[in-house]
N, C-alpha and C positions, 0 to 999 in steps of 0.2 A: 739262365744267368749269363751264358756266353753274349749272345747277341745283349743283354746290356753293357756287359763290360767294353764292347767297343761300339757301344755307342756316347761311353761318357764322355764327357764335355771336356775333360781334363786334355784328354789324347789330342786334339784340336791344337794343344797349345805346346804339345811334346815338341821336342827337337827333334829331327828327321833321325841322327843317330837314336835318341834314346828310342823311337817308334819304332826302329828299325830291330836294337836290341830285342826288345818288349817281343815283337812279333817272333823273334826267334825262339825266346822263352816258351814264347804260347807252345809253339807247335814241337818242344821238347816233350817226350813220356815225361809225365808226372810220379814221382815216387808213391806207392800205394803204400807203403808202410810209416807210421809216424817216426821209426826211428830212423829212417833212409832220407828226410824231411828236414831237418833243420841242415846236415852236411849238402843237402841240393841247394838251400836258399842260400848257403854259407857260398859254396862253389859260383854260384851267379854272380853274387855281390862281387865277389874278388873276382871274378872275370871284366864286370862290369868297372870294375876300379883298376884293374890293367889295359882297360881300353880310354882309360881317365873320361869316365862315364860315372857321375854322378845323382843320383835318384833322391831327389826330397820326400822329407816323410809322407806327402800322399801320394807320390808316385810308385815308394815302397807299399803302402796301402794296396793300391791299385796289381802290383806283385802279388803280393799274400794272395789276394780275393782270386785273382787268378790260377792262383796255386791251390788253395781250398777250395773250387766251385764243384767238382766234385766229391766232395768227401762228406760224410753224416755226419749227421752233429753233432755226433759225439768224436769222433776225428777232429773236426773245424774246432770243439773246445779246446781241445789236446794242444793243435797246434797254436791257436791262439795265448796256451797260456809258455806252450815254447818260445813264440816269438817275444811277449814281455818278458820272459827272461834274457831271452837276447838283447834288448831293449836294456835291461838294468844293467848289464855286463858293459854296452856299448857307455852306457852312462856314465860309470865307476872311472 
């Protein structure tokens, strides 16, 4: 899944900061626990939004997949259904 995720088509069209961010992300350890998981995604965002860096919802997509491409399916559920909550919180 790596090598697809930079190959999408999307990145092409990133801003050099957000590509730059992104890349930083990547090569962060990734949280192996689901509850060490939504405080990482939280942590990025607000770092990303003190560098008045903004990510539209498929670049946040593009995040998530990133952040799940190692985890089993039953992790990738888990946090799929943390992030809609995140998602409805952000909403409210």
């Amino acid at each position: 899944m790596e090598n697809d995720f930079w190959n999408n088509p999307m990145l092409k069209s990133m801003s050099t900061e957000k590509l730059q961010f992104l890349m930083n992300f990547a090569s962060k350890d990734k949280p192996t626990e689901m509850k060490d998981m939504m405080p990482f995604l939280l942590s990025t965002m607000n770092t990303a939004k003190s560098k008045d860096i903004q990510f539209t919802d498929p670049e946040t997509e593009l995040l998530i997949s990133l952040l799940k491409q190692n985890m089993t399916e039953e992790e990738s559920a888990k946090a799929d259904k943390i992030i809609r909550l995140m998602r409805e919180r952000k909403s409210k």
